[in-house]
Phi, psi and omega in degrees: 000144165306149184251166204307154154277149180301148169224176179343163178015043164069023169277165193281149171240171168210126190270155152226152157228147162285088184292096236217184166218137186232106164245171185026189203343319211288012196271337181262042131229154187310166212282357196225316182289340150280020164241303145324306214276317177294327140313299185297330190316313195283324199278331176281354183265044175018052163306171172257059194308154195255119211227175184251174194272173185145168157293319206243062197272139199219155186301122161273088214248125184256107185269200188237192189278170217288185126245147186289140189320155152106304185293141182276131146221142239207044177175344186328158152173160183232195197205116170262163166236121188242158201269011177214158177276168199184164177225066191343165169237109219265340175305317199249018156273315174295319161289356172262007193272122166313154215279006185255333178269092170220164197265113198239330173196187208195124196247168165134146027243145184245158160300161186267330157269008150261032158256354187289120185253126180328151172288338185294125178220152168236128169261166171232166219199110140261138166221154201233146176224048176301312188261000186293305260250310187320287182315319175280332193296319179254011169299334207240330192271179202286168170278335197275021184254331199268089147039160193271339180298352112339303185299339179317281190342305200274315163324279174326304163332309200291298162011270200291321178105039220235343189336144172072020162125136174287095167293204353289165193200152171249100218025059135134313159312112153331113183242162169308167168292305174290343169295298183320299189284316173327315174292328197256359182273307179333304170262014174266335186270323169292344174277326187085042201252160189249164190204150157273118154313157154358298191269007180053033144273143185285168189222134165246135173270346137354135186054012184261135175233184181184159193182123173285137185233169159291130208258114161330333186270325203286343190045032148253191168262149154314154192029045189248033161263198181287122179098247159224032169293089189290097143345068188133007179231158207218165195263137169279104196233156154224115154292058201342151090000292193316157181289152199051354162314137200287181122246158198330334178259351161270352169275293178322315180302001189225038139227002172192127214292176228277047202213298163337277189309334188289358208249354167275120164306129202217095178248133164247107186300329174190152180240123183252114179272127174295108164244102194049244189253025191229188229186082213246145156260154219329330184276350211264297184348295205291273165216138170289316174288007173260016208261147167213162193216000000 
């Protein structure tokens, strides 16, 4: 292990970093209210927090890049700095945690320059369109067709405002989504082509990729629904890091509106930093053999 760094007033620091997960409810709070909560998570497991100077002195906690309200992320993590080596305990760190967060491993303690994270950065994106898949199936049909688990659906749609039908579509005819989209993203990424976000920021699509898969939770297959429906498949999105780089609901926003888009489920599986000619993630940076869970 690294030995301590000097910190404030000449005391020893010991850097970690923390690997996490943010799911189900806990995915619409915000990036400082999910961080708080990981602060208190840390002062009840009687960490040895490193805290900073000041009138107002506070823990010193570092996140990794934000996600956006609404969105799972399943690879997340920051770096505390505690004033003793310690060998966490993620059992008695996970009890102070809501049941959508937990602290899954943990590296450390490190220098502050292997920690230092490169600029080059790739997130990958699953996205799932189950209810996305709900809504075109019941907006357009009559009500005296549908079942009553249909009906919700089809109540939301009139909601939302989508009656008498959903794209995306292909000459007139409804297609899945992750098909749809996988194709029209497919060819805005081969062009490299740029777009305005939401807020008429530019986006460059460069270096972005996408690609349909078997969606893992549904345990189907391509093409194993009804019809030539595939059923059971979710989109692969890879992303730049970088500044001006598009994100997931801005590529969804410019074919469908933002009320819409939102309704797409979006967990970002891992964020990969460029170390030499790979793409290593955050705990990797560090040391690979070191990881503890």
């Amino acid at each position: 292990a690294a030995g301590p760094d000097a910190g404030t007033a000449g005391r020893s620091v010991f850097r970690y970093r923390f690997i996490f997960e943010k799911r189900g409810r806990e995915r619409f709070l915000a990036h400082l209210e999910m961080m708080n909560v990981i602060q208190r998570a840390l002062r009840r497991a009687k960490m040895p927090l490193h805290f900073s100077e000041g009138f107002h002195p506070h823990p010193r906690i570092s996140a990794g890049p934000s996600l956006a309200v609404g969105m799972e992320g399943l690879a997340e993590f920051f770096d505390v700095e505690l004033t003793e080596e310690i060998e966490p305990s993620l059992d008695l760190l996970n009890q102070g945690l809501p049941s959508g967060l937990r602290i899954k491993a943990w590296t450390g303690p490190f220098e502050r320059k292997e920690g230092k994270l490169p600029r080059e950065a790739r997130y990958t994106y699953l996205l799932r369109f189950d209810v996305l898949r709900k809504l075109m199936k019941s907006s357009g049909a009559p009500t005296e067709i549908l079942a009553d688990s249909e009906r919700m659906w089809y109540l939301l749609a009139q909601e939302l405002g989508l009656a008498g039908g959903l794209g995306p579509s292909e000459c007139g005819s409804p297609v899945d989504p992750a098909q749809w989209f996988e194709v029209e993203w497919r060819r805005m990424f081969e062009r490299g082509v740029s777009m305005k976000n939401e807020k008429g920021k530019e986006r460059s699509c460069a270096g972005c990729s996408v690609r349909r898969i078997d969606d893992p939770a549904a345990g189907g297959s391509q093409g194993a629904g009804t019809g030539d429906e595939p059923a059971g498949t979710a989109l692969e999105l890879v992303l730049p890091g970088a500044e001006g780089a598009p994100r997931p609901q801005d590529l969804l926003q410019i074919f469908i509106p933002k009320n819409i888009a939102s309704l797409v489920r979006i967990q970002r599986l891992e964020i990969r930093y460029k170390c030499g000619e790979i793409f290593e993630d955050p705990v990797g940076l560090i040391d690979p053999k070191h990881q503890r869970t």
